[in-house]
C-alpha positions as CSV (number, residue, x, y, z in Angstrom):
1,X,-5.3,11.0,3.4
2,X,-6.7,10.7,6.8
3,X,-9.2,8.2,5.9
4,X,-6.2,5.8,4.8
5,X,-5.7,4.6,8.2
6,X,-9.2,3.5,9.3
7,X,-9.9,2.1,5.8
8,X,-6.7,-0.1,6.5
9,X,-7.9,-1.1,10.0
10,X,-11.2,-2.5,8.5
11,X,-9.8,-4.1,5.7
12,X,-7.5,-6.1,7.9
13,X,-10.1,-6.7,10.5
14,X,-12.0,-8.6,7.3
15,X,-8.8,-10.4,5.9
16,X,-6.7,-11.2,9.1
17,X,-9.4,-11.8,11.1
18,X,-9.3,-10.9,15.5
19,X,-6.5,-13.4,16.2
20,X,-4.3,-11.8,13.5
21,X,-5.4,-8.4,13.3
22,X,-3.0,-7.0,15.6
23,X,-0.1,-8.1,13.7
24,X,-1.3,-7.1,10.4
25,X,-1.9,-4.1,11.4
26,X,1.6,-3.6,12.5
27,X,3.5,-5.4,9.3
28,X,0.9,-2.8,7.2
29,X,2.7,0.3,9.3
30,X,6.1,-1.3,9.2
31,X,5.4,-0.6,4.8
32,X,4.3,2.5,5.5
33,X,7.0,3.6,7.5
34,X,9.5,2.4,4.7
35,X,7.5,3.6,2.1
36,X,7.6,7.4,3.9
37,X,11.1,7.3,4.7
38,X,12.3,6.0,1.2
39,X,9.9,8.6,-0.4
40,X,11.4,11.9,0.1
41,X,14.6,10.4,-0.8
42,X,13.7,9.2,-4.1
43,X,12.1,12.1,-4.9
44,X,15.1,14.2,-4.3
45,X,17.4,11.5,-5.6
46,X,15.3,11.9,-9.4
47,X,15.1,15.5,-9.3
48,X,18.7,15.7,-8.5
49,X,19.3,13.6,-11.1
50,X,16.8,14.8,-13.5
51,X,16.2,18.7,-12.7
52,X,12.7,18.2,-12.0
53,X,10.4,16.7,-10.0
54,X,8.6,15.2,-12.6
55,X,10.2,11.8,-12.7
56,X,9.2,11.4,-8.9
57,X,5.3,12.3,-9.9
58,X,5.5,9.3,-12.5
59,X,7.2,6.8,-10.0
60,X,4.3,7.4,-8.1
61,X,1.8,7.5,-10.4
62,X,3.3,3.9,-11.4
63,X,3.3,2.7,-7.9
64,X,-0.1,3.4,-7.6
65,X,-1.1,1.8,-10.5
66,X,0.8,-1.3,-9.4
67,X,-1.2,-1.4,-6.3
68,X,-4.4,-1.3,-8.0
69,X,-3.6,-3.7,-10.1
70,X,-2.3,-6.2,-7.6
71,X,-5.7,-5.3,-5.5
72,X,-7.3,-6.5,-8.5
73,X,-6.7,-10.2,-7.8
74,X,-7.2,-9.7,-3.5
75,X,-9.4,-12.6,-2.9
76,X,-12.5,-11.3,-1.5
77,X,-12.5,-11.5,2.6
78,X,-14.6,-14.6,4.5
79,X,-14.2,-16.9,0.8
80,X,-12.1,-19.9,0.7
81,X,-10.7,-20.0,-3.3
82,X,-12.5,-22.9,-4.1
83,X,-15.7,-20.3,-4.0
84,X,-14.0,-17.3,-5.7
85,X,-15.8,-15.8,-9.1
């Protein structure tokens, strides 16, 4: 979990480059932020509704499976598209 962070900070250093990496790095904590606020709130929201927390493990699950599939297509950093594979 700790890793996320610096992980995050090179990854946008190699996509937004030094002239953009500041804001980047903000819009990607502005997500977080929503994502860890709106979290805990779902969560209790389905098991509320649901009587177990169960529901909330498969949202996330699902999430995460969204992401990876979206970072499938991520166009590798420093490539213009013409030279993507």
């Amino acid at each position: 979990a700790w890793a996320i962070p610096t992980i995050m900070i090179a990854a946008i250093g190699d996509y937004a480059g030094q002239a953009l990496a500041s804001s980047a790095l903000g819009f990607i904590t502005l997500i977080f932020g929503i994502g860890q606020a709106l979290g805990p709130w779902v969560a209790g929201w389905l098991s509320d509704a649901t009587g177990s927390f169960i529901p909330s493990f498969y949202l996330a699950s699902g999430v995460g499976m969204i992401g990876i599939v979206i970072l499938l297509f991520l166009r590798k950093p420093g490539l213009k598209l013409s030279e993507q594979v």
